[in-house]
C-alpha positions in Angstrom: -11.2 47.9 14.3 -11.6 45.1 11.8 -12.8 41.5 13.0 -9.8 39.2 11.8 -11.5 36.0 13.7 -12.4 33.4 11.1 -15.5 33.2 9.3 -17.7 30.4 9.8 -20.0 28.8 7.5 -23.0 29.7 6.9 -26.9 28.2 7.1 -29.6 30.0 5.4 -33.1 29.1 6.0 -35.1 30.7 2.9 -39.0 30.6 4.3 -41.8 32.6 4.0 -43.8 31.5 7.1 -42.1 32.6 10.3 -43.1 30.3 12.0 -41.8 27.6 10.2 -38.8 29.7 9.8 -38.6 30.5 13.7 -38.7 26.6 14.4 -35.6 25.7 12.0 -34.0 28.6 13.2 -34.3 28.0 16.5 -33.5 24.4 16.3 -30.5 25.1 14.6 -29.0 27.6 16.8 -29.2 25.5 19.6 -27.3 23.0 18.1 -24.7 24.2 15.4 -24.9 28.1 16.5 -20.9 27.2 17.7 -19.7 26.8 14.2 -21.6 27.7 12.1 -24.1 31.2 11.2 -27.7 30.5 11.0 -28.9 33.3 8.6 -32.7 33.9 7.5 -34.4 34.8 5.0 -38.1 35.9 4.7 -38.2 35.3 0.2 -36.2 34.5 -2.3 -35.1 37.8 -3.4 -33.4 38.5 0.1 -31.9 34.8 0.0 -30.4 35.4 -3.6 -28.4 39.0 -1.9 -27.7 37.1 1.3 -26.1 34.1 -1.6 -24.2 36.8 -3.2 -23.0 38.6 0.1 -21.5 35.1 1.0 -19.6 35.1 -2.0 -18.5 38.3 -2.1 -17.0 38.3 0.9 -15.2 34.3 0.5 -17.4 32.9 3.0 -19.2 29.3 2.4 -22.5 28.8 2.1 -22.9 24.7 3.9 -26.5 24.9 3.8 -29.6 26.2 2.0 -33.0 24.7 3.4 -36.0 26.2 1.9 -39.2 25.8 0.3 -39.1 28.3 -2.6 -38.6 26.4 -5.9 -39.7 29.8 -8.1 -37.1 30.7 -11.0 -35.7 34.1 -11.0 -35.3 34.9 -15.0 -31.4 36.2 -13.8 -30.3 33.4 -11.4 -33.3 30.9 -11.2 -34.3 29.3 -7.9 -32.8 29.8 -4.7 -31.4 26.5 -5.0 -29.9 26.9 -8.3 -28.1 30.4 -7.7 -26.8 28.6 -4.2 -25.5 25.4 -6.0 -23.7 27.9 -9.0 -22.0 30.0 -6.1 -20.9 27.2 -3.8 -21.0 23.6 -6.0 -20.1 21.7 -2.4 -23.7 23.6 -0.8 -26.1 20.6 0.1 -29.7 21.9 -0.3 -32.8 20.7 1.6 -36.7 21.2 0.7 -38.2 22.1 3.8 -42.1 20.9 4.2 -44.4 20.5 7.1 -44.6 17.7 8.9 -47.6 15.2 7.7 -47.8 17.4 4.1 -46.3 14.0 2.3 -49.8 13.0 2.0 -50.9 15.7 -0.1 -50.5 15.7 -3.4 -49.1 19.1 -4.2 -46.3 18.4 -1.5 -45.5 14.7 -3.1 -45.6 16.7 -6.8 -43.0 19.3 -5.4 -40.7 16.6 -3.8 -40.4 14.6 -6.6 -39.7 17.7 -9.0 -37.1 19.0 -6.9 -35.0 15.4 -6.5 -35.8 14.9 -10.4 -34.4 18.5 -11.0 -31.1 18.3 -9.3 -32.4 21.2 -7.4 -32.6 20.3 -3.9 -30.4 17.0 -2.4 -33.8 15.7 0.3 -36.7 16.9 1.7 -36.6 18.1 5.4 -39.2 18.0 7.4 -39.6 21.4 10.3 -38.8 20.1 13.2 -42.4 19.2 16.0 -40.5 19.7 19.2 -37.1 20.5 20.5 -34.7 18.7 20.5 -36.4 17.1 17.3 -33.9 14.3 16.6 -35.3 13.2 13.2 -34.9 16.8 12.1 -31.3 16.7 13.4 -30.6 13.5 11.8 -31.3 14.7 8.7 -29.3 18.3 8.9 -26.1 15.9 10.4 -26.1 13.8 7.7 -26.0 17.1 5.0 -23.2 18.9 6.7 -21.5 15.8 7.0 -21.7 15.5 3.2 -20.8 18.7 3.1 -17.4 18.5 5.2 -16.3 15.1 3.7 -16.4 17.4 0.3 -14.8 20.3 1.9 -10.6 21.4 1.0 -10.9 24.1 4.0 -11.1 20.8 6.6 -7.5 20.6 7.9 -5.9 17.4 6.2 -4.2 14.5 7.5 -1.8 14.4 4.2 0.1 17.2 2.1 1.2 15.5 -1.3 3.8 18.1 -2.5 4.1 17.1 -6.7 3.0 18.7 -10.3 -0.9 18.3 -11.2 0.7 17.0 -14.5 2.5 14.0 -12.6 0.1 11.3 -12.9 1.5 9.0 -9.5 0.1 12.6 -8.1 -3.4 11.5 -9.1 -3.0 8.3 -8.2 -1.9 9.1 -4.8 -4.5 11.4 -3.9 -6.8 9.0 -5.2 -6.1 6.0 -2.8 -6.4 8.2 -0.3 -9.5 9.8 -0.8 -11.3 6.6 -1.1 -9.4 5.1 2.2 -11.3 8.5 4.0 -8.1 10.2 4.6 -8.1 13.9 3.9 -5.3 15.1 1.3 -4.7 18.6 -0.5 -2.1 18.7 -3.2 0.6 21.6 -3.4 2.7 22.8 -5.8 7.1 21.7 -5.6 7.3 25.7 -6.1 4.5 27.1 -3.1 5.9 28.2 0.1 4.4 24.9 1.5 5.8 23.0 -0.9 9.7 24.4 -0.5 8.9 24.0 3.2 8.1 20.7 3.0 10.8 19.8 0.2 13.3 21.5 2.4 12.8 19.8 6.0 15.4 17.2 4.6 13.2 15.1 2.3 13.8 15.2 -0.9 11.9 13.5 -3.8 14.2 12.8 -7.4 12.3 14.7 -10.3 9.0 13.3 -11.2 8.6 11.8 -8.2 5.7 13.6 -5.1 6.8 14.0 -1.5 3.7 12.9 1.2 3.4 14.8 4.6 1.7 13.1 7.3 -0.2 15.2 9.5 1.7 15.0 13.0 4.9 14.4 11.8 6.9 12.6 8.9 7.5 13.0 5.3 7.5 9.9 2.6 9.1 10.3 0.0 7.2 8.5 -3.7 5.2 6.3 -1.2 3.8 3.4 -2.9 0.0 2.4 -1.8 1.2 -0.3 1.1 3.5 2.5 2.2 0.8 5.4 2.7 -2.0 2.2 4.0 0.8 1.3 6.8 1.6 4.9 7.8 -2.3 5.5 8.1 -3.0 2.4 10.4 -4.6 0.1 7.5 -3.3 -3.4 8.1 -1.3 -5.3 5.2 0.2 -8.4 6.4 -1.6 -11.6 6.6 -1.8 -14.4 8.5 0.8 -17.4 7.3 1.1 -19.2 9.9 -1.7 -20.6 10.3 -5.2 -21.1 8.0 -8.2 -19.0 7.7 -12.0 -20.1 7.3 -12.8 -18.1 4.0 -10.5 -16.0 2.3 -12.7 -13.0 0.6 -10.6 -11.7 -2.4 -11.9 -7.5 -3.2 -13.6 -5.7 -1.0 -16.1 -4.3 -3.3 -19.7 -4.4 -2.3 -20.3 -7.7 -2.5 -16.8 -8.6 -0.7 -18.1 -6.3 2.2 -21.3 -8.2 2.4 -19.3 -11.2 2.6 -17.0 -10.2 5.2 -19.8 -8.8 7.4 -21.8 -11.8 7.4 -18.9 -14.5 7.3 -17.1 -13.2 10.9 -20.3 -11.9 12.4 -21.2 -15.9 12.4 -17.8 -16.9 13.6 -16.0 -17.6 10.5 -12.0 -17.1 10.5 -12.3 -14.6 7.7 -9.8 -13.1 5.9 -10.1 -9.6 3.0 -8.0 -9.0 0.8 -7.8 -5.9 -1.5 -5.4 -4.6 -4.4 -6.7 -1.5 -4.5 -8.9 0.3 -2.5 -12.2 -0.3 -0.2 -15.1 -0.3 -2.0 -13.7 -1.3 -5.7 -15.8 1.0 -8.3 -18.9 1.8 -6.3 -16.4 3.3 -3.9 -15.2 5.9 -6.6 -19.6 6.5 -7.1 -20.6 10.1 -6.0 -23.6 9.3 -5.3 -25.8 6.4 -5.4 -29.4 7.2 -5.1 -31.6 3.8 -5.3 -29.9 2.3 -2.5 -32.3 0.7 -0.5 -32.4 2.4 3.1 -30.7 5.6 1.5 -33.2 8.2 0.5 -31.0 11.2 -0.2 -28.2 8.6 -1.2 -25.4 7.6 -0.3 -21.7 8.3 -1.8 -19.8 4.8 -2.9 -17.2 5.7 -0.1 -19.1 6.8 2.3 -21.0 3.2 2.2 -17.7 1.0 1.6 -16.7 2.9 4.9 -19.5 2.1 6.7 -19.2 -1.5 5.6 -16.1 -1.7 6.1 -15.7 -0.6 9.6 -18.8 -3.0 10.3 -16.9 -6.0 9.1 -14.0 -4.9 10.8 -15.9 -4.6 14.4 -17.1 -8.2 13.7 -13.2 -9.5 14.0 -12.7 -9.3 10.0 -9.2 -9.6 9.2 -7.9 -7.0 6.3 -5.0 -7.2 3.8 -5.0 -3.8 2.4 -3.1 -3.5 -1.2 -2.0 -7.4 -1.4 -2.7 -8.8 -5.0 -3.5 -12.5 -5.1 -1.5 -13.3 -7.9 -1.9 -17.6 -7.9 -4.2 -20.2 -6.6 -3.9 -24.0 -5.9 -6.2 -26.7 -3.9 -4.2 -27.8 -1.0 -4.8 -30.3 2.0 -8.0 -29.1 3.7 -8.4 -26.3 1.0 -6.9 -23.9 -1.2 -3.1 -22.0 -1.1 -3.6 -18.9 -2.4 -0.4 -16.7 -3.1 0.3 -12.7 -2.9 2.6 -10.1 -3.9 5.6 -10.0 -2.1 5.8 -13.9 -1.9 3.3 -14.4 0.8 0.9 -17.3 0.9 -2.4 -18.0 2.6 -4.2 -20.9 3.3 -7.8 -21.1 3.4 -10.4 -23.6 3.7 -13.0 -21.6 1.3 -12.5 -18.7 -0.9 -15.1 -16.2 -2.2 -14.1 -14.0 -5.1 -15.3 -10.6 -5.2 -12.9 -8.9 -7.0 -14.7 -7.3 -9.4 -14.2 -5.6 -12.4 -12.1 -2.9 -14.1 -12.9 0.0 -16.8 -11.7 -0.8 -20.5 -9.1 1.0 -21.8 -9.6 2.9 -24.8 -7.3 2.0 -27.5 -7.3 5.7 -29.4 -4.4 7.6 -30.8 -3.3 10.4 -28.9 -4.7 9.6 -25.5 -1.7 7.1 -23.6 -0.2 10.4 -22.8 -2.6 11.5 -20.8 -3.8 8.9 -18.6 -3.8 10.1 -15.1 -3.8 13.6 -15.6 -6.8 14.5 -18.2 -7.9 11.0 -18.9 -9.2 9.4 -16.2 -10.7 5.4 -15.5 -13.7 6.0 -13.3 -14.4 9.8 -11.5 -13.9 10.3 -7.8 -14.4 13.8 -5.7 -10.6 14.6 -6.2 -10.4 14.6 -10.1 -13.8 16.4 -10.2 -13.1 19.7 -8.6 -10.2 19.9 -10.2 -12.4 20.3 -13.3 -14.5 23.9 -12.2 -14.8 25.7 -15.4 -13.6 23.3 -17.8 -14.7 21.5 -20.4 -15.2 17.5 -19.7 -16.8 14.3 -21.5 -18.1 11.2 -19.7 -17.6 8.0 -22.2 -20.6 5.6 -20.9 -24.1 4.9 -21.1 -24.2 3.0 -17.3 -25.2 4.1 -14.3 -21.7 4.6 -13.2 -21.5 7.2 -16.2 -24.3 9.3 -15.1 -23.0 9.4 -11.5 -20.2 10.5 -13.0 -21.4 13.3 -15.1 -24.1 14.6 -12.3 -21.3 15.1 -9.9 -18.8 16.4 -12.8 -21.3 19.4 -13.5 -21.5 20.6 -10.2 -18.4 21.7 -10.9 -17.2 22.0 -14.6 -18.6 24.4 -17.4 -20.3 22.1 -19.6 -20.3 18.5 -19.8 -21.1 16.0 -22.2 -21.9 11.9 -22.0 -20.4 10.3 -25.2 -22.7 7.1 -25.7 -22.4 4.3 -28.3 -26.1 3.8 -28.5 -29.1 5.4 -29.9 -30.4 5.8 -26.5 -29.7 5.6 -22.7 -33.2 3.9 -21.8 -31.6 0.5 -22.1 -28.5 0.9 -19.9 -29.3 3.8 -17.5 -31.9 4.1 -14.8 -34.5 6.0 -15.5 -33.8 8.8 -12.6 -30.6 9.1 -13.6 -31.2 10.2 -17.4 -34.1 12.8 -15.8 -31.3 14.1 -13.7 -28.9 14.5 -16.4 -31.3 16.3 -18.3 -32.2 18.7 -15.2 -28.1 19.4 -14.9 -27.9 20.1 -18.5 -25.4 17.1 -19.5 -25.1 16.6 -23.0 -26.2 13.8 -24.5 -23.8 12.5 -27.5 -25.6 9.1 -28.9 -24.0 6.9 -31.4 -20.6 8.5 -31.1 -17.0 7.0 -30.6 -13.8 8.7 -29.5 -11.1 8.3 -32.6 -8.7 10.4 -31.4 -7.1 13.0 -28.9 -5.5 16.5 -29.3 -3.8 18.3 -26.9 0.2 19.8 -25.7 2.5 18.1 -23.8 0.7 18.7 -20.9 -3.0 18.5 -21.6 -5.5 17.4 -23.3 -7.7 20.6 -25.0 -10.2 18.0 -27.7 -11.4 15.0 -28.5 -12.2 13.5 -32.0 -15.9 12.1 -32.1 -17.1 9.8 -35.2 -20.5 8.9 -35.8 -21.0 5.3 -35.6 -23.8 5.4 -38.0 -22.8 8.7 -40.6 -19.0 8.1 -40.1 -18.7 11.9 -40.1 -16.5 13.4 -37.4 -16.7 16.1 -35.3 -13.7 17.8 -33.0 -15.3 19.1 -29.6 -13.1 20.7 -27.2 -12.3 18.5 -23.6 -9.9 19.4 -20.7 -10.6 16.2 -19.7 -12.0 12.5 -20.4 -13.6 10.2 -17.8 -13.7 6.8 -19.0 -16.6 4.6 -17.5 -16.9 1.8 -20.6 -16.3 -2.0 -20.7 -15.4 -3.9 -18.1 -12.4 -6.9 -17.1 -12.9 -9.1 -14.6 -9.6 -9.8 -12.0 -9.2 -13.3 -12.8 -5.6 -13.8 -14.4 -5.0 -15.5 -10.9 -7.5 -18.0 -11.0 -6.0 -21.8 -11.6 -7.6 -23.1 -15.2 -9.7 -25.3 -13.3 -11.8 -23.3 -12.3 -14.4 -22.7 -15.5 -14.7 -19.3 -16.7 -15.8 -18.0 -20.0 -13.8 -15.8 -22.8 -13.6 -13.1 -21.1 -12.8 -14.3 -18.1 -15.9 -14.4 -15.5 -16.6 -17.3 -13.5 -19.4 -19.5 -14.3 -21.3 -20.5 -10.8 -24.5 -22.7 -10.1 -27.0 -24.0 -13.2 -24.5 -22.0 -15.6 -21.6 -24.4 -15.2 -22.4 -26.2 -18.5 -19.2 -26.6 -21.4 -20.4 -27.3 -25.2 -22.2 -30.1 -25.8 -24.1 -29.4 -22.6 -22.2 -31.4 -20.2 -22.3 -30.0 -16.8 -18.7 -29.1 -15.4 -19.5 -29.9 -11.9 -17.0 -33.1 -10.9 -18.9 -33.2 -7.2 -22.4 -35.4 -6.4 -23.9 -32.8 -4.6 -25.3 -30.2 -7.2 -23.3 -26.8 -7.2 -24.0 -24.0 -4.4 -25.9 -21.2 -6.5 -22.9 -19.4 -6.3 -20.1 -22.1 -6.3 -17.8 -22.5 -8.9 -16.3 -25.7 -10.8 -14.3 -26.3 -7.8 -16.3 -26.9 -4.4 -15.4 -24.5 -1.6 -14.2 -22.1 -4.4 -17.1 -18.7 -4.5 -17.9 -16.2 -6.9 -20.0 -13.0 -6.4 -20.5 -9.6 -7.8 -19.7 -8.3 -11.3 -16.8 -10.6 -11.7 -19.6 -13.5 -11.5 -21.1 -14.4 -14.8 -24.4 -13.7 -15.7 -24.4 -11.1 -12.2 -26.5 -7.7 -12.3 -24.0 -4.9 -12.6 -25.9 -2.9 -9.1 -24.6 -2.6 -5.6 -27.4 -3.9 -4.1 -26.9 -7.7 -5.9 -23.7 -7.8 -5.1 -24.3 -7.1 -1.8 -26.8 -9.9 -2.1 -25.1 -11.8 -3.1 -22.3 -11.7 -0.9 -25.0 -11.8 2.3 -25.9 -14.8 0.8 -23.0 -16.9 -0.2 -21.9 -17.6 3.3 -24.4 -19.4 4.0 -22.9 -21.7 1.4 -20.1 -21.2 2.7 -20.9 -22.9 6.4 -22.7 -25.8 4.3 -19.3 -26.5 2.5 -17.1 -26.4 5.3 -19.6 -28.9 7.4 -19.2 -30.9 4.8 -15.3 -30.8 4.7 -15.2 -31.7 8.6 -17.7 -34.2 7.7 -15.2 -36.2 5.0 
């Protein structure tokens, strides 16, 4: 009689002392033993077979916590083999508790993180129930599920891979933190859903929402309404402080502004989080030691600034700005308009389009602005090239090679020393990226549907080079989201706001009509805010601009006192 009842994932705890083992063993199947299987393993030869097992037999491996870092000449470490059979695994070094201090265990650490091999250390649990230790295996399989496609979704997209709104759709929602899977207009599911009397015109995706409903080419407001994300705004009556993006530094911003009382007001085009949202993982944020995915952060933020009575337009576009009695009238998409006594902008930045023959075409569904989860798995056992030398680029291309068969960083520069940090170039290295320095993309080749190669010219021999690529993330340049802004508010050539000491025009003369010297982070106009990358002169990291945005409101309250004041 065969066992048709579902297989659940599985845990393997690859240690050779048993009594280590027997602790995180026991520890685990206490706590997960209901859904998932905690298998052992005494040394790395019987992990490797229980590895292979797994994927013989289409069960996933969720967890690999050992302390074996030795190469096996066929599949390398335990680590390695686990991460090439299952690229979602999350992989813990295991060492004893108080070891830190020696300097074997702080060597082995710091080669495994610098490696790629294992994700965080984990320390064997003292006593039961060992919280810390728990803490630690939450937050892995919690990585772990937020990556998963075998988690029932809360959207069906029905549409062509090749149809770019597709893309675009399952984008949005992966970085609001609602669950999609994309099928195909020809699947069973597909016809199912096609046929329960919604029909979408050619070109054009159908949405099913889990519980019930069908949209039919949703735009972004339609899919943030159905999924409870607010997108009206208050007109009827005026806010404290308006905060336009709700990037990093808009977050910050948000958080601190209602938590001290402030009317406050969000409002973002796009999606929470702006580009750190679409990060995979970022590594040196403080507080974070295994990291932290942009989305999983701008989540955690946003909820936060929500709890504090934040108020959130999700997918409004300011599209005009004037000062106004008591303030500033700021209008949005669809006619609305807002009045505010302050504004703070934080809307960021957005990747540079590259202006190469044969490329257009492709946008959306092999050449891609940025690199989230979605468009990454879609890329196992292809070919791909990451254009960048920031650290947005190597995020990109770490996560990208869990995944793809080979891929390759396309910089402009001799080096990555002066635009990368420096854990992220060892890391690179470790996954076996490809460096490409000095080299620009001149052209692309591909069918009607997809891009096969990419034409690379030296930018010092001018020789050229055709590398195949199924597809192209795009992480260069960056414009600032000020085409709203009125003209009297001084920004430079390219758009970014000057704030503080850097208000100065030619000939030196300060552009600063007020008595009081600027706020660090005031604009040309008094009550009117900048922060983040769309700030001149800001440092392109999460943590400044959530600086940044901490710290503005406190600018904010001295402006406003002085308003009530006049």
């Amino acid at each position: 009689m065969t066992d048709d009842r579902p297989q659940h994932p599985r845990i393997l705890v690859c240690l050779a002392s048993p009594h280590s083992r027997s602790r995180i063993s026991d520890e685990l199947t206490r706590r997960y033993a209901t859904d998932y299987d905690i298998v052992e393993s005494a040394s790395a030869a019987d992990a490797l077979d229980v590895l292979r097992d797994a994927s013989t037999a289409a069960t996933r491996v969720a967890l690999v916590l050992s302390d074996d870092l030795s190469e096996d000449n066929t599949h390398g470490s335990v680590f390695r083999f686990a991460r090439h059979l299952f690229p979602d695994v999350r992989r813990g070094l295991v060492i004893e508790w108080g070891s830190w201090a020696l300097p074997r265990t702080a060597e082995l650490v710091h080669s495994a993180l610098a490696s790629t091999q294992a994700d965080c250390y984990v320390v064997v649990p003292r006593r039961s129930p060992d919280e810390y230790f728990h803490r630690a295996i939450t937050e892995l399989l919690y990585a772990v599920e937020r990556s998963s496609e075998q988690v029932t979704p809360d959207a069906t997209i029905v549409g062509p891979l090749s149809l770019p709104r597709v893309h675009e759709i399952t984008r949005y929602l992966t970085r609001a933190g609602i669950r999609s899977r994309v099928v195909g207009p020809e699947s069973t599911e597909g016809s199912d859903i096609s046929n329960s009397g919604e029909t979408a015109a050619a070109g054009s995706p159908l949405v099913e929402v889990a519980g019930g409903g069908v949209l039919v080419n949703p735009s972004n407001a339609d899919l943030a309404e159905v999924f409870g994300l607010t997108t009206t705004v208050p007109t009827d009556s005026s806010v404290d402080v308006t905060i336009v993006g709700a990037g990093p530094g808009g977050l910050a911003a948000a958080v601190y502004a209602a938590s001290e009382g402030l009317r406050t007001l969000v409002l973002e085009r796009e999606s929470i989080g702006g580009q750190a949202g679409s990060s995979s993982l970022i590594r040196n944020y403080l507080g974070f030691a295994s990291g932290v995915s942009g989305a999983d952060l701008s989540d955690r933020a946003y909820q936060q600034a929500w709890a504090f009575g934040a108020r959130f337009g999700h997918t409004r576009t300011v599209t005009g700005m004037a000062t106004a009695e008591g303030g500033f009238r700021l209008t949005l998409d669809r006619g609305d308009e807002v009045l505010t006594r302050s504004v703070i902008v934080a809307s960021g930045v957005s990747y540079r389009r590259l202006a190469v023959p044969g490329l257009d075409r492709y946008v959306g569904t092999s050449v891609f602005y940025g690199a989230t989860a979605v468009e990454a798995k879609a890329q196992t056992g292809r070919h791909v090239l990451v254009v960048g030398g920031g650290n947005s680029a190597g995020q990109a291309a770490l996560h990208l090679a869990r995944y793809a068969a080979s891929v390759s960083l396309v910089v402009r520069g001799p080096t990555l020393a002066a635009s990368m940090s420096s854990y992220l170039i060892e890391q690179l290295t470790a996954a076996g990226v490809s460096i490409l320095t000095e080299r620009k993309i001149v052209g692309g080749i591909g069918t009607n549907d997809e891009l096969e190669a990419v034409v690379l010219r030296h930018r010092v021999a001018g020789d050229e080079t055709t590398v195949p690529a199924s597809a192209l993330f795009i992480t260069i340049g960056a414009a600032p989201h000020t085409d709203w802004v009125n003209p009297t508010v001084l920004r430079d050539r390219w758009g970014y706001i000057f704030t503080g000491n850097d208000m100065v025009i030619e000939g030196g003369r300060r552009a600063w009509p007020g008595e009081r010297p600027p706020a660090p982070l005031e604009s040309s106009v008094a009550g009117f805010f900048a922060v983040g990358d769309v700030r001149r002169g800001s440092v392109k990291r999460v943590a400044s601009a959530v600086g940044e945005g901490s710290v503005v409101v406190s600018s904010v309250h001295a402006y406003l006192a002085e308003s009530r004041a006049r």
